[in-house]
MDAnalysis code that builds the backbone (N, CA, C; Angstrom):
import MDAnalysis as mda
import numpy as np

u = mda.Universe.empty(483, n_residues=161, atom_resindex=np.repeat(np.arange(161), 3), trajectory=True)
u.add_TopologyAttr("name", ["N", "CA", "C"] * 161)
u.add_TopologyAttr("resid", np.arange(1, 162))
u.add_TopologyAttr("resname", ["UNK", "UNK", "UNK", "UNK", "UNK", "UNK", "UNK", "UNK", "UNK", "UNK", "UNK", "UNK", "UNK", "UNK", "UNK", "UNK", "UNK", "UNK", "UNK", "UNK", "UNK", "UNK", "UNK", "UNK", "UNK", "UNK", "UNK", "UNK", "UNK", "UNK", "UNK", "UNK", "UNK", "UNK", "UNK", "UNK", "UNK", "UNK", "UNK", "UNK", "UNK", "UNK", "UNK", "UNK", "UNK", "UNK", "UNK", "UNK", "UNK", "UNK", "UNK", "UNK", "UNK", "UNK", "UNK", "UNK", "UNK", "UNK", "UNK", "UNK", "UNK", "UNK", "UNK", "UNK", "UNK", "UNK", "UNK", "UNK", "UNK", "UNK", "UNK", "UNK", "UNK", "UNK", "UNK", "UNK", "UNK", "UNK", "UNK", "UNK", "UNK", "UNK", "UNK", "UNK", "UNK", "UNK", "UNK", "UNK", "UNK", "UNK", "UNK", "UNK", "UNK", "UNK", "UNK", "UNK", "UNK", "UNK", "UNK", "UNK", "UNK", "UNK", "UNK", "UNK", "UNK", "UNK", "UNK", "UNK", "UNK", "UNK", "UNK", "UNK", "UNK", "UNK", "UNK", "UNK", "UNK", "UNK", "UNK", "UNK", "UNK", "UNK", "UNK", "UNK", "UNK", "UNK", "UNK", "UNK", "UNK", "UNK", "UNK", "UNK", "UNK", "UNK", "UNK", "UNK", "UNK", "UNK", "UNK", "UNK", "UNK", "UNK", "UNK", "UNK", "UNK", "UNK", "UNK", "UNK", "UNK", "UNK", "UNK", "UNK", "UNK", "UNK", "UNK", "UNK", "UNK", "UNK", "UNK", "UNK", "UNK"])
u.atoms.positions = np.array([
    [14.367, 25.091, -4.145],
    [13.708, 26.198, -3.492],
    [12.192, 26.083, -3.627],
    [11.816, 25.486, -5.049],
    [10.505, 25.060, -5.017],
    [10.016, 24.305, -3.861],
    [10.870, 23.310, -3.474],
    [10.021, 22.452, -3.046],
    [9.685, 23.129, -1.518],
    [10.694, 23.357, -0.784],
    [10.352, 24.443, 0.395],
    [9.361, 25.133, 0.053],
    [9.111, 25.941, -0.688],
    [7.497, 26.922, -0.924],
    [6.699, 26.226, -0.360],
    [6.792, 24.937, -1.384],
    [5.900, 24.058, -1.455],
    [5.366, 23.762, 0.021],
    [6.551, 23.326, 0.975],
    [5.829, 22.715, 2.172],
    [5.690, 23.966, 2.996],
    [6.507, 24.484, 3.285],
    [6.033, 25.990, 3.931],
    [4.274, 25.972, 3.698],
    [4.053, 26.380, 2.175],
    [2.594, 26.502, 1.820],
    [1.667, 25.682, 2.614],
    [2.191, 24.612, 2.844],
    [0.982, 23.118, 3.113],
    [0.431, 23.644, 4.273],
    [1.108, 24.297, 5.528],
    [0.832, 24.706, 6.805],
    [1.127, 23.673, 8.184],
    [1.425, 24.268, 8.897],
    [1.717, 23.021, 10.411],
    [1.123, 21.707, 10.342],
    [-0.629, 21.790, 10.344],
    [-1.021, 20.374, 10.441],
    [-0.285, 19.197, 9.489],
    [-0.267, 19.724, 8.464],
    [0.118, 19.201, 7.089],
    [1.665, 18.743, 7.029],
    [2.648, 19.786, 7.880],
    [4.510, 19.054, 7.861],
    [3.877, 18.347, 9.241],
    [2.938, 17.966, 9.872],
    [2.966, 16.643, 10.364],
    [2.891, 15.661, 10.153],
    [1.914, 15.542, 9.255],
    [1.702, 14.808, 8.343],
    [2.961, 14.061, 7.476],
    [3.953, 15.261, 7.400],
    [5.071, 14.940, 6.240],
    [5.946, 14.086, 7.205],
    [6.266, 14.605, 8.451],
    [6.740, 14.308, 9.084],
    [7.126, 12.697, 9.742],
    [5.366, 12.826, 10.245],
    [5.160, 11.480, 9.702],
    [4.996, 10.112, 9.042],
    [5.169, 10.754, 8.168],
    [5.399, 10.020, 6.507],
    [6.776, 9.917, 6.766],
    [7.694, 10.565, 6.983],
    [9.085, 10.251, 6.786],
    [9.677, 9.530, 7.351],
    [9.133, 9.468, 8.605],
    [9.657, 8.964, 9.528],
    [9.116, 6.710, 9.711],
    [7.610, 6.862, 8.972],
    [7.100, 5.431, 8.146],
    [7.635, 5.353, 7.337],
    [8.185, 6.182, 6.556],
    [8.952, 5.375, 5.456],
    [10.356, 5.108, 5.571],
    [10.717, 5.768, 6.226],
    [12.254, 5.612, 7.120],
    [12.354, 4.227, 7.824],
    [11.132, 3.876, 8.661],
    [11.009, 2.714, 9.153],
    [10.611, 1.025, 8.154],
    [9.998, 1.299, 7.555],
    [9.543, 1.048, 6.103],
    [10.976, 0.148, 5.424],
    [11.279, 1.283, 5.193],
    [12.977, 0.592, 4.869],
    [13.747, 0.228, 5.761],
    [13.779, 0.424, 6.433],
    [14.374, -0.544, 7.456],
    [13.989, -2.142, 7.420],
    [12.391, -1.787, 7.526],
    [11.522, -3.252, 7.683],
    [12.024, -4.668, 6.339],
    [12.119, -3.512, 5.250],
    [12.171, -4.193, 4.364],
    [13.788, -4.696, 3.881],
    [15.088, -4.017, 4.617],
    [15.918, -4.409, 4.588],
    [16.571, -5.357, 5.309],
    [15.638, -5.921, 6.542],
    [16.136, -6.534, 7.536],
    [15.342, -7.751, 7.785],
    [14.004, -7.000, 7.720],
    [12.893, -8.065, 8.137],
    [12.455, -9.233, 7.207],
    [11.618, -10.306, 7.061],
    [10.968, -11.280, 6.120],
    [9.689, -10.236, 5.734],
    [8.857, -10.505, 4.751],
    [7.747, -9.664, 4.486],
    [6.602, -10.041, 4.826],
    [6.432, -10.962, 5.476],
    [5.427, -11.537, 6.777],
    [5.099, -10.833, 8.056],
    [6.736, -10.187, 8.329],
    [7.545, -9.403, 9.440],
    [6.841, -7.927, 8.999],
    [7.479, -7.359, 7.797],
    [7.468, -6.063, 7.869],
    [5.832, -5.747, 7.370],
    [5.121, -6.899, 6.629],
    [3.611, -6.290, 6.539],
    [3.033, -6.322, 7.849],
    [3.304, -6.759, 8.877],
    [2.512, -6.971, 9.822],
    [3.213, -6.317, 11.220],
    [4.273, -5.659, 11.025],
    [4.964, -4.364, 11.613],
    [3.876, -3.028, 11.055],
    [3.499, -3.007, 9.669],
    [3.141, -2.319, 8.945],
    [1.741, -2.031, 8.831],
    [0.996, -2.809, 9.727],
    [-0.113, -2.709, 9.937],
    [-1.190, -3.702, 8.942],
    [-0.371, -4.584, 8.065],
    [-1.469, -4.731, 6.732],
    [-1.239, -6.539, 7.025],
    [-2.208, -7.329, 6.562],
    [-2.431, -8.596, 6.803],
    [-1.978, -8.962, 5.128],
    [-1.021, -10.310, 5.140],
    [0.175, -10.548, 3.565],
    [-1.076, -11.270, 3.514],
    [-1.780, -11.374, 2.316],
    [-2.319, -12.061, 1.749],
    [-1.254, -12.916, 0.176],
    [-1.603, -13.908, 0.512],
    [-0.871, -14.773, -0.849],
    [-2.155, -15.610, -1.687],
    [-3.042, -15.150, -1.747],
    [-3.930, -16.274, -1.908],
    [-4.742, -15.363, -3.580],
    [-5.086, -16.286, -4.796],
    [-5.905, -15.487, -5.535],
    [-7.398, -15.286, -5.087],
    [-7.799, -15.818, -4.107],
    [-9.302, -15.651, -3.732],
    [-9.898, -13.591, -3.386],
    [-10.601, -13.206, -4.151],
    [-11.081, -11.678, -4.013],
    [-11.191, -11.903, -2.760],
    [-11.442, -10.853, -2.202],
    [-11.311, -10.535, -0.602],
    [-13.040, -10.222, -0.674],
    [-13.770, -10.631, 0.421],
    [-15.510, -10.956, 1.085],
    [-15.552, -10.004, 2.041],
    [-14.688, -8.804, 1.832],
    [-14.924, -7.811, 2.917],
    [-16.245, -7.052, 2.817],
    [-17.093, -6.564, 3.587],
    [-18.534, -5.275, 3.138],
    [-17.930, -4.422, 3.576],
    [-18.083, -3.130, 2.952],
    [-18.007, -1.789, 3.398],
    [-18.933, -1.447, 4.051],
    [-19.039, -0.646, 4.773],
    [-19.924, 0.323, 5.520],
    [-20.689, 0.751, 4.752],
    [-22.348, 0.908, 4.749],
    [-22.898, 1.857, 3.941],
    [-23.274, 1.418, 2.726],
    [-22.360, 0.244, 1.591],
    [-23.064, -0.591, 1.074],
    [-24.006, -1.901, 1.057],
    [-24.642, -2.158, 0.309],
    [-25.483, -3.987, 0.324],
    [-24.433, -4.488, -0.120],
    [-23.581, -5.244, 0.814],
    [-23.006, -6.365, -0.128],
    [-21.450, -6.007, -0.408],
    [-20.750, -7.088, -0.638],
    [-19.181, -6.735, -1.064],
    [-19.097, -6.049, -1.627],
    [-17.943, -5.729, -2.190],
    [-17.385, -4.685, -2.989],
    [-17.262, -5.272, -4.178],
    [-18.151, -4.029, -4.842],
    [-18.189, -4.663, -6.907],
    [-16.393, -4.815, -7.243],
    [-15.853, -5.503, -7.923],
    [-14.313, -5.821, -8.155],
    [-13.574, -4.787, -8.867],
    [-14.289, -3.818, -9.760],
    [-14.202, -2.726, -10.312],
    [-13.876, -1.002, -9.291],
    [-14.303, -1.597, -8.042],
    [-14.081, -0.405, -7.260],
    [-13.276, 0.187, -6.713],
    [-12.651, 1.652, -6.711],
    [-11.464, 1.899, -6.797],
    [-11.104, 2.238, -5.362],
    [-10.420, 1.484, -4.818],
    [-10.235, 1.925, -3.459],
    [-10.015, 3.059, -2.866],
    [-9.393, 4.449, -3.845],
    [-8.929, 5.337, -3.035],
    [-10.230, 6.397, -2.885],
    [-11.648, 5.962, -3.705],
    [-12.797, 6.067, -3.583],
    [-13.628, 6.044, -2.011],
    [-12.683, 4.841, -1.314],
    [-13.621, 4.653, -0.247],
    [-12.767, 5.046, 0.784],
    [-12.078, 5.668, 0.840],
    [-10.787, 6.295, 1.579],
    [-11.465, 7.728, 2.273],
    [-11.908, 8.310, 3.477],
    [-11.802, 9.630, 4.064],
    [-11.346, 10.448, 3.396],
    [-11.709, 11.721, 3.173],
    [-11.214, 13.016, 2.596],
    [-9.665, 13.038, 3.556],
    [-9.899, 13.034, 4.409],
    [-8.589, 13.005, 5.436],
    [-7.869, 12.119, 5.250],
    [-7.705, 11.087, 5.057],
    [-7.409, 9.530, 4.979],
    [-6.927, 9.864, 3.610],
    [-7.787, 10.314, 2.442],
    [-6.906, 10.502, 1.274],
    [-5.665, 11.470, 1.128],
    [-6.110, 12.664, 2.319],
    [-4.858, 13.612, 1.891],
    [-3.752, 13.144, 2.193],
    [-4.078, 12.824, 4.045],
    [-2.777, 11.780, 4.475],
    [-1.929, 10.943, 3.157],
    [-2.637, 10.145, 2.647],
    [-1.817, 8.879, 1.750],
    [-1.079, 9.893, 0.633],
    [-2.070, 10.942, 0.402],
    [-1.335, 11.730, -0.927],
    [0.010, 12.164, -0.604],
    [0.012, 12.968, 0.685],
    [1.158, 13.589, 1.091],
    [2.452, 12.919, 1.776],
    [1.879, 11.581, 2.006],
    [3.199, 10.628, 2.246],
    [3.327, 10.016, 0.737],
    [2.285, 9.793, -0.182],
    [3.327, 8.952, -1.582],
    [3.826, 10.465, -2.064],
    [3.753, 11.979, -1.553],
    [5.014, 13.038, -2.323],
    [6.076, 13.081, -1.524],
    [5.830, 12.168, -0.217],
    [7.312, 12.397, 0.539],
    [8.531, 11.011, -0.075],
    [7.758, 9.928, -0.642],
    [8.386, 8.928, -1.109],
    [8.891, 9.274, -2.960],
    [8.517, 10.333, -3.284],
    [8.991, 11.202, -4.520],
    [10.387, 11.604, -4.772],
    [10.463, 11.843, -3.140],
    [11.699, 13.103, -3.059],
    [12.875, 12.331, -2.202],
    [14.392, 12.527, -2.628],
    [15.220, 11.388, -1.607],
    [15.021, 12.334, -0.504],
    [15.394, 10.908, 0.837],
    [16.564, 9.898, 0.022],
    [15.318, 8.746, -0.080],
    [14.386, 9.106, -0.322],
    [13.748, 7.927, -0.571],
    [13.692, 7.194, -1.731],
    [12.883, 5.782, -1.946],
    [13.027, 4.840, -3.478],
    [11.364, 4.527, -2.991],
    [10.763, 5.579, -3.630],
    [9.531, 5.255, -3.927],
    [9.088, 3.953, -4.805],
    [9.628, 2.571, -4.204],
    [9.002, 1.430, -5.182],
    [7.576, 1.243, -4.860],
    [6.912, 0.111, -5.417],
    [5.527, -0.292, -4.748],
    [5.616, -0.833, -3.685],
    [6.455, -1.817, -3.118],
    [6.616, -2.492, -2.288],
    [6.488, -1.159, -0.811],
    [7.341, -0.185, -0.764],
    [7.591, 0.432, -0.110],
    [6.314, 1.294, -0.097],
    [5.829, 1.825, -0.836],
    [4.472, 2.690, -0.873],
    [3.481, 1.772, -0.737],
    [3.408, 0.687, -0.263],
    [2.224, -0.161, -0.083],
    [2.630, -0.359, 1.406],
    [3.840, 0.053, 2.034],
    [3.897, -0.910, 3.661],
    [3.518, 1.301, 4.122],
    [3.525, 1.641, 3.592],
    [3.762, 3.513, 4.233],
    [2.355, 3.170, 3.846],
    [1.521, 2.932, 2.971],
    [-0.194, 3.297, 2.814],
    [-0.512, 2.269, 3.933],
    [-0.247, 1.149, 3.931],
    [-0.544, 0.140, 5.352],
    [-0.503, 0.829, 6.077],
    [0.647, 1.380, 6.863],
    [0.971, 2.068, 8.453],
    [-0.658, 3.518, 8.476],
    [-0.143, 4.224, 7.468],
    [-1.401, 5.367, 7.440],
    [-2.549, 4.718, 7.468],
    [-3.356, 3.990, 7.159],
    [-4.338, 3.393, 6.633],
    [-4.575, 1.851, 7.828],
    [-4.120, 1.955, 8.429],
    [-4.026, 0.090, 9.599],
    [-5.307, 0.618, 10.146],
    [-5.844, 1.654, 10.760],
    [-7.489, 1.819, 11.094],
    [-8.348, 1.352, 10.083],
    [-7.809, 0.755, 9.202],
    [-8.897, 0.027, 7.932],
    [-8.542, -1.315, 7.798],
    [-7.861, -1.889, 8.518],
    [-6.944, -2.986, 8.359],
    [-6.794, -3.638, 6.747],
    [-5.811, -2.740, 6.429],
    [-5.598, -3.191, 5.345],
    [-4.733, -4.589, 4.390],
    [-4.729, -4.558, 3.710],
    [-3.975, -6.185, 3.285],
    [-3.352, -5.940, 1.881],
    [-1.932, -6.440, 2.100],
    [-1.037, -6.220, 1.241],
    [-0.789, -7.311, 0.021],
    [-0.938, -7.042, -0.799],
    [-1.056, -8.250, -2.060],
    [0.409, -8.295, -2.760],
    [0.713, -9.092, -3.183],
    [2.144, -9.183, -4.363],
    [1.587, -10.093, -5.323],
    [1.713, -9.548, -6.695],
    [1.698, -10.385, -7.621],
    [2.875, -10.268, -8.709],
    [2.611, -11.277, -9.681],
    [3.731, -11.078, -10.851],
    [3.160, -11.412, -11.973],
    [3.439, -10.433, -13.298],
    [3.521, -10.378, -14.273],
    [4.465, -10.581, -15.650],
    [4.592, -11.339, -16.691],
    [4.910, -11.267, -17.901],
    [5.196, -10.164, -18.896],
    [6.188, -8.996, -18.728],
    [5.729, -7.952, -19.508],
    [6.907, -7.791, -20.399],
    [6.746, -7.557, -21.604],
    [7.998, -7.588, -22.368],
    [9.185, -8.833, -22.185],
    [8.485, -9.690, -22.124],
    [9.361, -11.104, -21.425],
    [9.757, -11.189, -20.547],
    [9.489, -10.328, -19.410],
    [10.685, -10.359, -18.209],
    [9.049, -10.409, -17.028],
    [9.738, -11.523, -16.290],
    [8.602, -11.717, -15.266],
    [8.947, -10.336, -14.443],
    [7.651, -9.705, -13.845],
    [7.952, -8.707, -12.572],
    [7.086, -8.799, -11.687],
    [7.486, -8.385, -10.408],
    [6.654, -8.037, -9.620],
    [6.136, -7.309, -9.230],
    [5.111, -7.115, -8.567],
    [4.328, -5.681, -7.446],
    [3.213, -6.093, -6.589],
    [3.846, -5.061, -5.298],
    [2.780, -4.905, -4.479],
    [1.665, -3.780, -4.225],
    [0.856, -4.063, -3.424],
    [-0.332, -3.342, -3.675],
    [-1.095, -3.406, -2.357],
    [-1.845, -2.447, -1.887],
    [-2.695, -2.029, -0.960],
    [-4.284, -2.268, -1.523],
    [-4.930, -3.234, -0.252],
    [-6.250, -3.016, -0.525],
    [-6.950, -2.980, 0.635],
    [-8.040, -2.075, 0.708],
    [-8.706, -1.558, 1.574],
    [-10.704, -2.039, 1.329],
    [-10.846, -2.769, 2.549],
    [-11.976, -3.015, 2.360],
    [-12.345, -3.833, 1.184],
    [-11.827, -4.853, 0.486],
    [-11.577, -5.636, -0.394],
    [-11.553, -4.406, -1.834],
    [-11.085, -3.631, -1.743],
    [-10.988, -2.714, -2.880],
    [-9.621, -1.975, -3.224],
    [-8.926, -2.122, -4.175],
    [-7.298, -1.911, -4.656],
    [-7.400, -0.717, -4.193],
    [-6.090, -0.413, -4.055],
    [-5.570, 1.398, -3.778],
    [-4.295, 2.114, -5.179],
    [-4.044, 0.472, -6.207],
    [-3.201, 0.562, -7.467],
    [-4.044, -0.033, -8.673],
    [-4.419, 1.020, -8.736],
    [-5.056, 0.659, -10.709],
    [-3.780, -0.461, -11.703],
    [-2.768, -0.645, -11.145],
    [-2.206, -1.196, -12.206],
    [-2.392, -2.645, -11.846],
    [-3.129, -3.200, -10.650],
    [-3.128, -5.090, -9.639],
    [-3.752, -5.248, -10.809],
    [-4.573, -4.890, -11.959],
    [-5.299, -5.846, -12.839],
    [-4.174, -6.858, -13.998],
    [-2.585, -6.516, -14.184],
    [-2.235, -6.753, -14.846],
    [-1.196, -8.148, -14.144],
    [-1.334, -8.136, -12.919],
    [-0.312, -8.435, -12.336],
    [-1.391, -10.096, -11.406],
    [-0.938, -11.161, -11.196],
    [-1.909, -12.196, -10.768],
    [-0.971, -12.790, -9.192],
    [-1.776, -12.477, -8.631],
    [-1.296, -12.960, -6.978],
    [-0.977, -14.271, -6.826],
    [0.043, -13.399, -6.188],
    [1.200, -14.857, -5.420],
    [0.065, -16.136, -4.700],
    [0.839, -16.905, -5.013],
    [-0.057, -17.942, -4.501],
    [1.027, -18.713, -3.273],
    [0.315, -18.644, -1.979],
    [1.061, -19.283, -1.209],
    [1.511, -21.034, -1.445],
    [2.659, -21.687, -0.915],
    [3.187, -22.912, -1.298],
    [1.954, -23.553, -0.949],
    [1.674, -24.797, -1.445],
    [1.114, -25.505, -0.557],
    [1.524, -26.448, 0.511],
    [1.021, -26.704, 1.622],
    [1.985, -27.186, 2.657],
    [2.332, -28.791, 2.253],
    [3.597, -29.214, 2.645],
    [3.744, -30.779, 1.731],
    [4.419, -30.986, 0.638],
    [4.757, -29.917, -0.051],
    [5.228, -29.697, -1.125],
    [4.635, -29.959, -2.709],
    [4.818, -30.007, -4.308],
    [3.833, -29.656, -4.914],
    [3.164, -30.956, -5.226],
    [2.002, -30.691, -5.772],
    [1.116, -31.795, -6.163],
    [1.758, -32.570, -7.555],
])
């Protein structure tokens, strides 16, 4: 019953918003159950990067790239941020599976007017390799946690050295 308050409260513009969100992340999973992830990032609006090279993007408004420290959801629209907020609370609630993978192709689709680029890396944690993906905007993360995690590195073509 809470959660109804809840959206009731938000107002019309705002269950469009949700709406919308549900309906990307509805698609989202789909992408990711069917498609390759070449397929569904680029259904998704976001360019797969596999490469460890920082991204040489400039922002608007600054001299110069983006310091590596900068937090992407910093350079995000007041609008642009609420949007992303209110689709990662629709990926909260089922039937959704709010993973990263999935909240990085739903911040892509919201966010593709920034052309954004989707990263995967993997980590060592408690012995067990893992993975995650991640949104970055304007060469700047949208997940505080990419520092722990080191990007996929595409094959090289030919096979290994």
């Amino acid at each position: 019953m809470s959660t109804l308050r809840t959206v009731v409260g938000l107002g019309p513009r705002r269950w469009a918003v949700l709406l919308h969100a549900a309906l990307a992340a509805t698609a989202a999973e789909l992408a990711i159950r069917t498609l390759r992830l070449p397929t569904a990032s680029r259904l998704a609006g976001a360019a797969l990067r596999l490469d460890a090279e920082a991204p040489t993007s400039v922002v608007p408004g600054l001299d110069g790239a983006v310091p590596e420290d900068t937090d992407g959801w910093d350079l995000l629209s007041p609008r642009d941020a609420e949007r992303c907020d209110l689709a990662l609370r629709v990926l909260d609630r089922g039937p959704f599976n709010g993973t990263c993978l999935r909240q990085s192709l739903l911040l892509a689709h919201l966010l593709r007017h920034r052309d954004p680029v989707l990263r995967v890396g993997v980590a060592k944690i408690d012995g067990a390799v893992q993975a995650h993906a991640w949104i970055e905007v304007d060469g700047a993360s949208l997940d505080p946690t990419r520092s722990e995690f080191h990007v996929l590195a595409s094959p090289v073509p030919g096979g290994a050295a």
